[in-house]
C-alpha positions, 0 to 999 in steps of 0.5 A: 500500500505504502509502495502504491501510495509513494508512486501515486504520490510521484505521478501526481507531482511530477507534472508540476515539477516537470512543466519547465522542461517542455517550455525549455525543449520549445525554447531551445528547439526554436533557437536551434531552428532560427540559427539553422534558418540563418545559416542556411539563407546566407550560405544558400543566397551565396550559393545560389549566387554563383556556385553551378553557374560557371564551369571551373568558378574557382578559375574567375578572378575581379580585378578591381583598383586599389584608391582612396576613391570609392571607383573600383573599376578600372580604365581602358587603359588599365585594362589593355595593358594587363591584357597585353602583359600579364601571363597568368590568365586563359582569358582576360576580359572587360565590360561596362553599361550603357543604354539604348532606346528600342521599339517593343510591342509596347512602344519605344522604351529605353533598356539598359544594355551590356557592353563586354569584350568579344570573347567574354560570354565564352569566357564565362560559359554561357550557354546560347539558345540561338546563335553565338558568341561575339567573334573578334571581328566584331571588336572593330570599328565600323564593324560593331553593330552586332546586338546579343539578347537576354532570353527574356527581351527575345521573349518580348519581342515576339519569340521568332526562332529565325531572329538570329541574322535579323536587324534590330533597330537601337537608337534609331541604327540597325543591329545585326542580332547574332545570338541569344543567351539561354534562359536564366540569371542573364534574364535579371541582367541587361536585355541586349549586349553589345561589343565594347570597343576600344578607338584608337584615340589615346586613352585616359588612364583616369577614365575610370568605368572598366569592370575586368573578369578574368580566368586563371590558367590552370593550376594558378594561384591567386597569389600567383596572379596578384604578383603578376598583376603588381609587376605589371602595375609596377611599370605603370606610373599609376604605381607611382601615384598610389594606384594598385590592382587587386585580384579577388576571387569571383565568389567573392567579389560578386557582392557588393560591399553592403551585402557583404556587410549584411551577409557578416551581420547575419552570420553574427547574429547566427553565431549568437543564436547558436551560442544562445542554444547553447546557454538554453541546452544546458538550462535544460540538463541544469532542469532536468537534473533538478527534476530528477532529484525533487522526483527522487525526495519527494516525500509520499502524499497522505490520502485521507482514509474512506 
């Protein structure tokens, strides 16, 4: 009887000693499941940024200046010389934006347009839907009214499957349309591309505007290629009055600075949380030892007798 009464006893009790353990399970559960959520978003955003888009990423390289200006892009003439002297790179290429007013099924609109070295969309490997790739004919002078569409502007512009060869009117001139890039992030990007040409004119070294991409040959280092590139800005007076060129790798100079700073923010606060959990996981043993030794001495209950 008395055995009966003592386990009755701690069955009656024992929800009352144990009503904080379930609302520390849910705490910590919550916590563990915000820092998860936390990590997964910065780590998938970056992934989804980049990671498969590219065959070979860790071979694509930003170069970008080095200044007390806030400009990290670099000239023309920059950008020529570190094609012509540097010995570390497949291929080195350059782009900048502009504009052009076209005629859609909706009327005349202004778009912004991509202007990129011949050679920079193989560079990359971007698939094309139709057509090809600017060739190196049509960098020339005179030669250079050749147009590349984003998938989604061929979409507006009524999905002709012949529309390779056709003439496409920007800015009141014809453009020959040579390819149109498979459907994807470019569709975020500028709708049309066009060559970007370089005329023969001297260039201005402080003309700054130039984004340069690059890819490393094979077995490089980036190392390797930030010595190189410094040997060629060495012979460069631009050196001398404090410009420099650095190599970053691509996966990590496709963010602008405000996102970098938002992305270190959250892993901060990720951090946090997860320290949090921490603290929470050992409140609950903490508890549940506790628990577990009230359960122990808790003394017998006195029923009053029938």
């Amino acid at each position: 009887m008395n055995n009966w009464a003592n386990r009755r006893g701690t069955f009656v009790r024992a929800p009352k000693v144990l009503r904080k353990i379930p609302r520390a399970i849910g705490a910590v559960l919550a916590v563990l499941a915000l820092g998860l959520v936390v990590n997964a978003a910065v780590f998938a955003f970056g992934y989804l940024q980049f990671a498969g888009l590219y065959p070979h990423p860790d071979e694509l390289v930003v170069l970008r200046s080095e200044t007390q200006s806030r400009d990290d892009t670099l000239s023309a003439a920059d950008f020529l010389r570190l094609r012509q002297q540097t010995t570390v790179f497949q291929d080195l290429h350059a782009s900048t934006e502009g504009a052009f007013s076209i005629t859609t099924p909706t009327g005349l609109e202004n778009i912004p347009a991509s202007l990129v070295t011949t050679g920079f969309y193989r560079m990359m490997g971007d698939r094309f839907y139709l057509g090809y790739d600017f060739t190196p004919e049509d960098e020339a002078p005179g030669q250079d009214h050749v147009v590349i569409l984003a998938h989604a502007i061929w979409k507006r512009l009524g999905a002709n499957p012949a529309i390779v060869g056709s003439i496409l009117l920007m800015n009141g001139e014809p453009y020959t349309v040579v390819g149109v890039l498979a459907p994807g992030l470019r569709d975020r990007g500028a709708p049309v591309t066009v060559p970007l040409v370089f005329k023969p004119e001297p260039l201005n070294p402080s003309d700054r505007g130039i984004n340069v991409i690059g890819r490393l040959k094979p077995g490089v280092t980036f190392q390797q290629a930030q010595a190189d590139v410094n040997a060629v800005m060495a012979r460069s007076y631009l050196f001398k009055s404090g410009w420099s060129v650095s190599v970053e790798p691509m996966q990590a100079a496709s963010l602008p600075n405000e996102r970098k700073l938002v992305l270190r923010l959250m892993l901060g606060v990720a951090a946090f949380v997860l320290l949090i959990a921490g603290a929470s996981v050992a409140n609950l043993l903490r508890l549940r030892s506790e628990a577990g030794y009230q359960l122990r001495v808790l003394p017998s209950p006195r029923f009053p007798r029938e």
